[in-house]
Every structure is written in structure tokens, then in C-alpha cells.
C-alpha positions as CSV (number, residue, x, y, z in Angstrom):
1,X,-65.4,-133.7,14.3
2,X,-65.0,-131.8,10.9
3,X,-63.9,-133.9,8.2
4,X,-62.5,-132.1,5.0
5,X,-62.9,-134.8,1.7
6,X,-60.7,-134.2,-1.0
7,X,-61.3,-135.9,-4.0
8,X,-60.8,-135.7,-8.1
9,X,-64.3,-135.5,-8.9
10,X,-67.7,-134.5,-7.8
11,X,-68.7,-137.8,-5.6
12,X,-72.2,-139.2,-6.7
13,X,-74.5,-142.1,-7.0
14,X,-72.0,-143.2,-9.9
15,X,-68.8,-142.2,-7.8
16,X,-70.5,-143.6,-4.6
17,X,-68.0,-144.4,-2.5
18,X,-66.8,-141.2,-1.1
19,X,-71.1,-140.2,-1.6
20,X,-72.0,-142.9,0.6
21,X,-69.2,-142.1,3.0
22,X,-69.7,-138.3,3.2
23,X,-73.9,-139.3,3.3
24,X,-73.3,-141.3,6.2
25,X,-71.1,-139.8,8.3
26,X,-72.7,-136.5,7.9
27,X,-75.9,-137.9,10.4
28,X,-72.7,-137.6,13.6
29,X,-70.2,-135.3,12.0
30,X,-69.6,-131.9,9.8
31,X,-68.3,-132.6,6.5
32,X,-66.4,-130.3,3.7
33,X,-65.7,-130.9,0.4
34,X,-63.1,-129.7,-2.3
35,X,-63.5,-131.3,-5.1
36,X,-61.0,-131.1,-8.7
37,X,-64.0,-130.7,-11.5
38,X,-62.0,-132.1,-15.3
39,X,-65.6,-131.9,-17.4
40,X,-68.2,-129.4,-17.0
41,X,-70.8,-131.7,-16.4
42,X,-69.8,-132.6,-13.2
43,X,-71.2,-129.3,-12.2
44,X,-74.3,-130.9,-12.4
45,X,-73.6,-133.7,-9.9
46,X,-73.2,-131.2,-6.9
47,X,-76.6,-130.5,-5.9
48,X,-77.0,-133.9,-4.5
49,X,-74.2,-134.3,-2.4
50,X,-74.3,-130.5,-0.9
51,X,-77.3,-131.4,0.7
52,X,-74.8,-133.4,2.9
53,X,-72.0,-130.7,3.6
54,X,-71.3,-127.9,5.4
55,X,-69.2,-126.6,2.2
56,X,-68.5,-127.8,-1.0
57,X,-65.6,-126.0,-3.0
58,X,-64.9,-127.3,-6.9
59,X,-61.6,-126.8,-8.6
60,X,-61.3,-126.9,-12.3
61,X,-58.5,-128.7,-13.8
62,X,-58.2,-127.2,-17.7
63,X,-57.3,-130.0,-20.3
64,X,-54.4,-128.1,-21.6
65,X,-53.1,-127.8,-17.8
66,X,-53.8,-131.2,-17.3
67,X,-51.9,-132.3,-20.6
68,X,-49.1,-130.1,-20.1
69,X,-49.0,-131.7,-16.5
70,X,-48.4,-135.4,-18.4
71,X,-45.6,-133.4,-20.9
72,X,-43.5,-132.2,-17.9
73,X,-43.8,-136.1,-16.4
74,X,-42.8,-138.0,-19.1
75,X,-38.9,-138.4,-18.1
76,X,-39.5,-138.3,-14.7
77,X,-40.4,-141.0,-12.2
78,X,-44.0,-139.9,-11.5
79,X,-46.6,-142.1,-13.2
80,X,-48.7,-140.1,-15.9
81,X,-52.5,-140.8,-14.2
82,X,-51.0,-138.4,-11.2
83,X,-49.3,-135.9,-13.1
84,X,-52.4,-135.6,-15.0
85,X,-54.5,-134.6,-12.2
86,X,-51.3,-131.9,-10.7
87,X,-53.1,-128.6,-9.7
88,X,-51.5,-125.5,-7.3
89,X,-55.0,-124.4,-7.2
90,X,-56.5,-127.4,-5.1
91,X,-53.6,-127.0,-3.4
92,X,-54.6,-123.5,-2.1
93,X,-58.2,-123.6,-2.0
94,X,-57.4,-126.9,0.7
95,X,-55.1,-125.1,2.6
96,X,-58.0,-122.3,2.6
97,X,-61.0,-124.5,3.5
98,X,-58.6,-126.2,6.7
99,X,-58.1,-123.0,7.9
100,X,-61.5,-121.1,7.8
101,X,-63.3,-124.0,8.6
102,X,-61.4,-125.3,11.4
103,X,-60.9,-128.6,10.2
104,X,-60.0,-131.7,12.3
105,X,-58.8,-134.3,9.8
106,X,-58.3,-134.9,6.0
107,X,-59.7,-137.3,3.9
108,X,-58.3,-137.7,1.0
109,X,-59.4,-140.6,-2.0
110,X,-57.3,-141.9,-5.0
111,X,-53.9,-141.4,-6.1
112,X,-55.3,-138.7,-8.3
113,X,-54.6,-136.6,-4.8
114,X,-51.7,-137.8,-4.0
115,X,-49.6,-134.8,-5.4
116,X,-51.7,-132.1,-3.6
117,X,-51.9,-133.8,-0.2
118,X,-48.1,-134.7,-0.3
119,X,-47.5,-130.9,-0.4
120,X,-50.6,-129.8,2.2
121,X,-48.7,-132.6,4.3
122,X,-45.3,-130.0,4.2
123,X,-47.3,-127.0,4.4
124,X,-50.4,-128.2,7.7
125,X,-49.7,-130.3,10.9
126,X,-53.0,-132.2,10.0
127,X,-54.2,-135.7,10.3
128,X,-54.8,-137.0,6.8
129,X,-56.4,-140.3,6.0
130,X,-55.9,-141.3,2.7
131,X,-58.4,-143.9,0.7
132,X,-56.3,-145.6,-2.0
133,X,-59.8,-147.4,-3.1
134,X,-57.7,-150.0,-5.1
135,X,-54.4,-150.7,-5.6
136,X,-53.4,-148.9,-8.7
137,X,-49.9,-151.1,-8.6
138,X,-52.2,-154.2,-8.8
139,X,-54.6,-153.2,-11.3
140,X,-51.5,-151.8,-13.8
141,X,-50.0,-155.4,-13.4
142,X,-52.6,-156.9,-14.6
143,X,-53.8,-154.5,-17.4
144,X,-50.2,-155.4,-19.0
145,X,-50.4,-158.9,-18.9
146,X,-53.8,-158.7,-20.7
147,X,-52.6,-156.7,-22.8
148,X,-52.4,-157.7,-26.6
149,X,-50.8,-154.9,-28.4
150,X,-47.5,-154.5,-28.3
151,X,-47.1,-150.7,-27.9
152,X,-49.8,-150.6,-25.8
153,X,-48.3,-153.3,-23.5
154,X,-44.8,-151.4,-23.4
155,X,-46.6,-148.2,-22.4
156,X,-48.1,-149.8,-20.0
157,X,-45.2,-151.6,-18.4
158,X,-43.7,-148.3,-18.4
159,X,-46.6,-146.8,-16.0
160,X,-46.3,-150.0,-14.4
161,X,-43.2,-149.6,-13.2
162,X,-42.9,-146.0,-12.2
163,X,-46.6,-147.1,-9.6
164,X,-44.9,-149.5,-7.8
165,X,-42.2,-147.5,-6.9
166,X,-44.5,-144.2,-6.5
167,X,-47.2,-145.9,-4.5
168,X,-45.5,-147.4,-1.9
169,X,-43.3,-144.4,-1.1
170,X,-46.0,-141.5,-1.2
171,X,-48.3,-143.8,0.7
172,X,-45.9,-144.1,3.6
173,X,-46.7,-140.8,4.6
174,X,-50.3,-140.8,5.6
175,X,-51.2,-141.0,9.1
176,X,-53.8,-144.4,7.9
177,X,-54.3,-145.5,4.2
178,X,-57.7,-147.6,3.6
179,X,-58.4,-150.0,0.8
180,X,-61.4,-151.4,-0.3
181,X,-60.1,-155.0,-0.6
182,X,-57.5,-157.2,1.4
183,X,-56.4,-158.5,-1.8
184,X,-55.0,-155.0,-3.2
185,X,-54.0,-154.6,0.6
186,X,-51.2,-157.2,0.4
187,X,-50.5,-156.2,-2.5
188,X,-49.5,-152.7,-1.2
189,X,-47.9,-154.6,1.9
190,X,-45.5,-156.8,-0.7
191,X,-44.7,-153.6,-2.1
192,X,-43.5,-152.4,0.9
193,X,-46.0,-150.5,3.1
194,X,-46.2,-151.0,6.7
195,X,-49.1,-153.5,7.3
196,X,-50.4,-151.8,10.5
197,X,-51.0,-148.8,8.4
198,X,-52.8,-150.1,5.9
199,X,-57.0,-150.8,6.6
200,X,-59.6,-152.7,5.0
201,X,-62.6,-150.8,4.5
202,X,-65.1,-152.5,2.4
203,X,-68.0,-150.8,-0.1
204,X,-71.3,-151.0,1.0
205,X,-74.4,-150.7,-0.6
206,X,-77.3,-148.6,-0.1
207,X,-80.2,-151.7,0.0
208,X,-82.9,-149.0,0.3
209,X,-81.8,-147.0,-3.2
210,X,-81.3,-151.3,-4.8
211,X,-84.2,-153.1,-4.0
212,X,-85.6,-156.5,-5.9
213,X,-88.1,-156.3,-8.5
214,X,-91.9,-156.3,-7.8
215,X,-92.5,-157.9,-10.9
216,X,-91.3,-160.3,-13.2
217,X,-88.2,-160.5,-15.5
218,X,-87.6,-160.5,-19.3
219,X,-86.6,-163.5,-20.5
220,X,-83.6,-164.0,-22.2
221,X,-81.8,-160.7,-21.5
222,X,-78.3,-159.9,-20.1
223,X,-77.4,-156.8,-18.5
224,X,-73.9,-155.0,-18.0
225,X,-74.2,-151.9,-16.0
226,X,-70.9,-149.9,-15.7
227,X,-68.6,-147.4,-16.3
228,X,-67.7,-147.6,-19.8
229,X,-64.8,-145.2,-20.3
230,X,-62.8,-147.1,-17.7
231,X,-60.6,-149.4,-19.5
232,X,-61.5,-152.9,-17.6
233,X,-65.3,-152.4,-18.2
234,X,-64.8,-151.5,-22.1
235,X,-62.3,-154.4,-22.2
236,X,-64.9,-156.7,-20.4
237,X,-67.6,-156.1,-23.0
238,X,-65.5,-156.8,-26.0
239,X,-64.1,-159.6,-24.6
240,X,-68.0,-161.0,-23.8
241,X,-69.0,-160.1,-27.1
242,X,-66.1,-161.4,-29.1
243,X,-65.4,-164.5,-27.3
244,X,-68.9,-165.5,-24.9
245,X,-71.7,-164.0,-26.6
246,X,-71.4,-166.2,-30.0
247,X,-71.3,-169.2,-28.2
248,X,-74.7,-168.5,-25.7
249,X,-76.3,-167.4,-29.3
250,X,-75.4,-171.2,-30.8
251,X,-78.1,-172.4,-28.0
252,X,-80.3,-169.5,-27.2
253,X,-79.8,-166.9,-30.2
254,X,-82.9,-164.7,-29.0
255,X,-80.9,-163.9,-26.3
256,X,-80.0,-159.8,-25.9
257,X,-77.8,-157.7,-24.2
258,X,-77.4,-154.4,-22.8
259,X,-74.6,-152.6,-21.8
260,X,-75.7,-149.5,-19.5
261,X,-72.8,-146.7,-18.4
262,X,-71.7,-143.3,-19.8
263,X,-69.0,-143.0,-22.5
264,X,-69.0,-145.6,-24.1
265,X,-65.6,-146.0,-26.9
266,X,-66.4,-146.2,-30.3
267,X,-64.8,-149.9,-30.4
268,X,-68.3,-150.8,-27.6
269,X,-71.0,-148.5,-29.5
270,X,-69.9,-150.6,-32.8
271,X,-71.4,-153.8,-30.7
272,X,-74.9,-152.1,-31.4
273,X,-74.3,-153.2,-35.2
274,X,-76.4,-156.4,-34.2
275,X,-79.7,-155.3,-33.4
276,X,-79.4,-157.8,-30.5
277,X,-77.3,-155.4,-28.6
278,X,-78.0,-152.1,-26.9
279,X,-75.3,-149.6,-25.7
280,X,-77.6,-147.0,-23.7
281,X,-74.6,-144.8,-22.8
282,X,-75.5,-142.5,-19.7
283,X,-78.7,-143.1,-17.6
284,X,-79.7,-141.1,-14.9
285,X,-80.7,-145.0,-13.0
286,X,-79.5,-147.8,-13.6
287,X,-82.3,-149.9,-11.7
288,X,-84.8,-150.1,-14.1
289,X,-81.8,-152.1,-16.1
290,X,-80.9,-154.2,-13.4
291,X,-84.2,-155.2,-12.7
292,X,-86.0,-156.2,-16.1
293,X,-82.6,-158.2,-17.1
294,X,-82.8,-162.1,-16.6
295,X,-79.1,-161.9,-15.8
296,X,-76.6,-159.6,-14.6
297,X,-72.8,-160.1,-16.0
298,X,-69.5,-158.8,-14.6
299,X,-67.0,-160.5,-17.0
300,X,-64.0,-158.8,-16.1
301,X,-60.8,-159.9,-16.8
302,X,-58.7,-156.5,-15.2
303,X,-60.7,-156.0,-11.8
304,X,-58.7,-154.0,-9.1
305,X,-60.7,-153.5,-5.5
306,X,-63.8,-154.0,-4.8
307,X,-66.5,-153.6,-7.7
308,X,-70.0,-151.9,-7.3
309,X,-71.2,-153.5,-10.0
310,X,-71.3,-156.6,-8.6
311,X,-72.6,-155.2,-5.2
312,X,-75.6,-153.6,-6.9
313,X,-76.8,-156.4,-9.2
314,X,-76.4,-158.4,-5.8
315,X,-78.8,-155.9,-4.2
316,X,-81.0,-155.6,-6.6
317,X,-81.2,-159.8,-6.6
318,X,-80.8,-159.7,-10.0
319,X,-78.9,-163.3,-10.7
320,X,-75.2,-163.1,-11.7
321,X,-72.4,-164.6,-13.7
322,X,-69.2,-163.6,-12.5
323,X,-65.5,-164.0,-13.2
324,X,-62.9,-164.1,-10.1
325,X,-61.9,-161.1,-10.4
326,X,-64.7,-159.5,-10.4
327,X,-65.7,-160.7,-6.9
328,X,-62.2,-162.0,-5.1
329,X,-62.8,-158.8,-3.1
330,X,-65.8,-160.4,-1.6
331,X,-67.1,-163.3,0.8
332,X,-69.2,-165.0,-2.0
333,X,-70.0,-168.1,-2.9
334,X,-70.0,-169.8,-6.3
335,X,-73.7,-171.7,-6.4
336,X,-74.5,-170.2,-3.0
337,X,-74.5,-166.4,-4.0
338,X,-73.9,-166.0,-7.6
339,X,-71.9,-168.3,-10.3
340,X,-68.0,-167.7,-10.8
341,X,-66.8,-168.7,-14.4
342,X,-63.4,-168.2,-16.1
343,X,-62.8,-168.8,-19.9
344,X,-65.1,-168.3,-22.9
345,X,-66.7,-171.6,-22.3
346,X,-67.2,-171.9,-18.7
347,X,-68.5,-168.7,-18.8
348,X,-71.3,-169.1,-21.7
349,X,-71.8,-172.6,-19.9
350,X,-72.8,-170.3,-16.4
351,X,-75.0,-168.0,-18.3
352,X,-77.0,-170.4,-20.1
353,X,-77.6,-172.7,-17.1
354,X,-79.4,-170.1,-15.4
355,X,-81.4,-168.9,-18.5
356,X,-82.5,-172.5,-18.9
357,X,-83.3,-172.9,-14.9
358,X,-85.1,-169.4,-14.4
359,X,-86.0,-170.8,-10.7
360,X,-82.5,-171.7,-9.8
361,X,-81.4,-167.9,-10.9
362,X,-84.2,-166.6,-8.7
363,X,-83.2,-168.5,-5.9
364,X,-79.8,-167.6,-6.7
365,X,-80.4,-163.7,-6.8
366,X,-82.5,-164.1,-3.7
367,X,-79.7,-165.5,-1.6
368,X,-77.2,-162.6,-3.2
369,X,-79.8,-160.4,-1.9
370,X,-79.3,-161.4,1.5
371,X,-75.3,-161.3,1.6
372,X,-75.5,-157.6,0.9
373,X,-77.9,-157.1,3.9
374,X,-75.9,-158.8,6.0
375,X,-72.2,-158.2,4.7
376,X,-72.3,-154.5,3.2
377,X,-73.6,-151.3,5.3
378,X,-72.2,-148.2,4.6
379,X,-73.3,-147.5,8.3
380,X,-70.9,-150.2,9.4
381,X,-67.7,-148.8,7.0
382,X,-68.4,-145.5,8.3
383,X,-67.6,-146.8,11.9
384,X,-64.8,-147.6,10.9
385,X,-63.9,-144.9,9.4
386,X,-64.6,-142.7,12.4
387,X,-62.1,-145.1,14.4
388,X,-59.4,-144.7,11.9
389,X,-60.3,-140.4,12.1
390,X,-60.2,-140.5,16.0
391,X,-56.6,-142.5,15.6
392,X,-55.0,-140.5,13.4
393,X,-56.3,-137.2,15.5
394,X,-54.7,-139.1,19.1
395,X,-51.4,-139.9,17.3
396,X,-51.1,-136.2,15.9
397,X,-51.5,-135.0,19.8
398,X,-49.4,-137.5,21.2
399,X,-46.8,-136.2,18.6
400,X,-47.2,-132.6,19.5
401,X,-47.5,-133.3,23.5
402,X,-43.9,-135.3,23.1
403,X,-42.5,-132.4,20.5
404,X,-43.7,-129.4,23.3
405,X,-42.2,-131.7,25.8
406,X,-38.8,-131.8,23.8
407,X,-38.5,-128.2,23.4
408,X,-38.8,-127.3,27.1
């Protein structure tokens, strides 16, 4: 089977989804890629995952396109984070790359694509699989009600509302749409989708890349590894440092933090004003971080899907305090796997019972160890990717067997 992936950026060890997915399945299968490139540096991502395809084609998306893009969509009812990423030119170079490559079915990842498969969907008699990752509906919803400025909370009930009338409808016209979690799946279902076309398929993680620490930990030492120019992660670590961190210090005020991830806003690199804190910005590996920190936080109060970050400190065995909604996409357990906390106090209460009982938070990370072995394998979301590929290519014959038939 050839398998064309179409997403909006350059999949990598940071975007690792659609990495691990391409990595995998290319051991049984031929994979393409055209990928939309919006900063240069992503050029520098593509060695990596060529090694894994029979093509890789980049599309750049200028700023000034891009912006105008957002202009044009401001009365209309198309939500600004997909006119953003509009682009006639991924367009073409797809409809190119299915045609001299043969290609057998379509994968295509986040609603960032949704505008250029929609119209290769007019244009090819393809199969297309669609990854919605999260549900952008979901996540939207709860960005507004956390929310505190007033401007920004009307803007975003604005977006809100023009998602969760977009997503539903341009969703309803893949062949299958995957999700990472089967919370953002009812979601999508409430909204209106079809639930038969709509398919878990969880993150894995690769446990040979995350691997525990030979030796020991620092004491005393937190560690957030993420994305920090995505909104919830930003909003996580100003939240923790505002309204968590101050209270840990009354007990244990020795206690650092580090906050790993590239871009950080100015509002997080101003946390590095107490010499407690470190923002690193970008790394090249985040291991090293993950495994000298006592303790690995995900305090997120916005959390849409499934989160890596969780996944990876997991792997790693590096013990963690969590909130809900940072793991509800998962089969954890609070005590058994990791410790789930809600509000300021519960949360500071979590972290400083396991800095005070370092053999309980080594048993602790040892045991979230082992639920990624036996939970999460890329090999095993692959699969079922392949099924949801080999259904989408029997319904497209079955509909061109009946449509020959109909014309005879």
C-alpha cells in the first residue's frame, strides 16, 4: 500500500505523532509526505523523517499569505486557525504527488488540512483518512471558560462557535476520522458526527528513545517539558508559578523548576527573574531533563487529546503530578501510576508528598513505567491504522463496482 501523509508541518521527535506513525508503518508499507513548512527552521527537521519515505515534498506558507488568509475569514463562518493555514499550492503539489506516485490512500492530520483535502476530495476519487488528533471544538470550549480577559474570552467564543459548526460538517466527509482520545471522540459525536466513523487511535510512545535513568535523581527539582508556544502549556506554567509554586516554597523553598520547550512568551521567560527557575527554551532532547528531575509536572488546566508529555515522563519513570486533564485520555491510576491533583492546594499537597517520600515516587515512576509498556506501542496504533487504510480502500471499490454497475 502507498500511503500519502499530509500534514501542516514537518513531523519530528517534537511533532511525533504523524513521525512515529510514518516510522512505523514504513517497515510494511511505502510512505509519501507533503508537508506545509510556516518557519524556515522546519527545513531542518526533514532529514530525519526522509529516512522513512519514499518522497517528501514541503510547501511554504508565506506569513503575509497566511495573514491575508485570516483577513479574507473574518466575516465568514470559517474559524481563523484554518484559514490561516489556506494554500492553492499544497493543494497542487498533493494532487501532483497522488498522481505520479500512484497513491492508494490519504492521510491527512489536523484541521489545519482540512481546507486543502476538502477540495482534493472534489477534485480525486481517493480514500482519505483524516487524523483530527484532538478535538479542536473541545479544547476551544474550554480555553473560553478559563479564560480571564474579557476581550480575550469574546474572541475566543467567537472561534468557538464558528468550530463547532465547522468541525462537524467538514469532518463528515472523510471516508474514517481518528482521534487520539475517546473523550474528544464524544465530543465530536454530540456535535454531530456519525459515531461509526469516528476511531480511537491512541499515542504511543517509543520506550526505546524514553528509557529510566541509570543513575540517581536531583533532589528537589521539578521539571515541565513542553511546547511552550502553545497556549495551554504557557497557560499551565503561569498558573503553577503564580498559584502552586509559592505554596511548595513555604515547605521546601530550595525547591527548583525547569520549564524545557521552544518559544517560550515573554509573560514564561519573565519566571526566570527568580534564580530558582530555569526557562531552557528549545533543546535538541528533552531526556536529560526528564531524567535528573525529582518530579515531572503536567498542570494543565486547557488539555485537549491525548498529551505526550505525560506519556514521556511516564516512560522515562520519572514520578508525576498531574491534573485531570492532563491524563483523562488515559487508563491511569491516581496512587497506582502517577498522582492526580486539582486546585492550587491539592496540587502543591501532591508534589510535596512525593519530594518528602522519594521511595514512594520511585515506586511510583516505576509502575508508570510499566503502563506505557504495556498500554502504548506505536506498533499496535499502527495496526490499526492499517485496518482503518484497508477499509476505506474496500468501501471506495465497493462504491465504484455499484457506480459501474449503475451506468450499464
Amino acid at each position: 500500500m502507498h500511503i500519502l501523509f499530509v500534514t501542516p508541518y514537518v513531523p519530528s521527535r517534537i511533532r511525533v505523532r504523524p513521525f512515529h506513525f510514518i516510522r512505523t508503518l514504513a517497515r510494511e508499507h511505502t510512505v509519501s509526505l507533503v508537508a506545509l513548512v510556516c518557519d524556515e527552521y522546519e527545513h531542518t527537521l526533514v532529514d530525519e523523517i526522509r529516512e522513512y519515505c519514499a518522497s517528501v515534498e514541503l510547501v511554504m506558507l508565506p506569513k503575509w499569505l497566511a495573514y491575508a488568509n485570516c483577513v479574507q475569514a473574518l466575516p465568514s463562518a470559517t474559524p481563523l486557525r484554518v484559514a490561516y493555514y489556506r494554500s492553492a499550492a499544497l493543494v497542487e503539489r498533493i494532487r501532483r504527488v497522488i498522481e505520479r506516485e500512484k497513491i492508494d490512500v490519504v492521510h491527512g492530520e489536523l484541521i489545519k488540512t482540512v481546507p486543502a483535502l476538502h477540495t482534493l476530495l472534489k477534485q480525486q476519487q481517493i480514500p482519505l483518512v483524516y487524523d483530527s488528533v484532538d478535538c479542536i471544538s473541545s479544547y476551544l470550549e474550554q480555553q473560553w471558560r478559563s479564560a480571564r480577559q474579557p476581550l480575550q474570552k469574546s474572541f475566543i467564543y467567537t472561534e468557538l462557535k464558528k468550530m463547532q459548526r465547522y468541525e462537524p460538517h467538514m469532518l463528515s466527509h472523510f471516508d474514517q476520522v481518528i482521534i487520539t482520545s475517546a473523550y474528544d471522540r464524544q465530543y465530536l459525536v454530540r456535535r454531530g458526527l456519525l459515531e461509526e466513523r469516528v476511531h480511537v487511535v491512541p499515542n504511543g510512545v517509543d520506550t526505546e528513545y524514553f528509557t529510566p535513568p541509570i543513575g540517581s535523581r536531583e533532589e528537589d527539582s521539578l521539571v515541565f517539558c513542553a511546547k511552550m508556544d502553545y497556549y495551554p502549556n504557557a497557560q499551565a506554567m503561569l498558573y503553577f508559578c503564580q498559584e502552586i509554586l509559592p505554596r511548595i516554597w513555604e515547605h521546601r523553598p530550595q525547591v527548583s523548576l525547569t520549564i524545557v520547550g521552544n518559544n517560550p512568551p515573554p509573560a514564561v521567560q519573565a519566571l526566570s527573574e527568580d534564580r530558582r527557575i530555569r526557562v531552557t527554551g528549545y533543546v535538541p532532547d528533552i531526556r536529560p531533563y526528564l531524567s535528573r528531575a525529582s518530579l515531572a509536572l503536567a498542570p494543565l488546566q486547557v488539555a485537549a487529546g491525548m498529551q505526550n508529555k505525560v506519556l514521556e515522563a511516564l516512560a522515562v519513570a520519572a514520578p508525576l503530578v498531574a491534573t485531570s486533564a492532563s491524563c483523562r485520555a488515559l487508563q491511569v491510576e491516581h496512587g497506582q501510576h502517577l498522582l492526580i491533583a486539582d486546585g492550587a492546594q491539592p496540587f502543591a499537597d501532591a508534589v510535596l508528598q512525593l519530594l518528602d517520600n522519594p521511595q514512594e515516587a520511585q515506586a511510583l515512576g516505576a509502575r508508570g513505567r510499566l503502563y506505557v509498556e504495556e498500554r502504548h506501542s506505536w506498533l499496535q496504533s499502527a495496526r490499526q491504522l492499517h485496518e482503518l487504510y484497508q477499509s476505506a480502500l474496500n468501501a471506495h471499490a465497493h462504491s465504484f463496482a455499484h457506480e459501474t454497475l449503475s451506468s450499464h
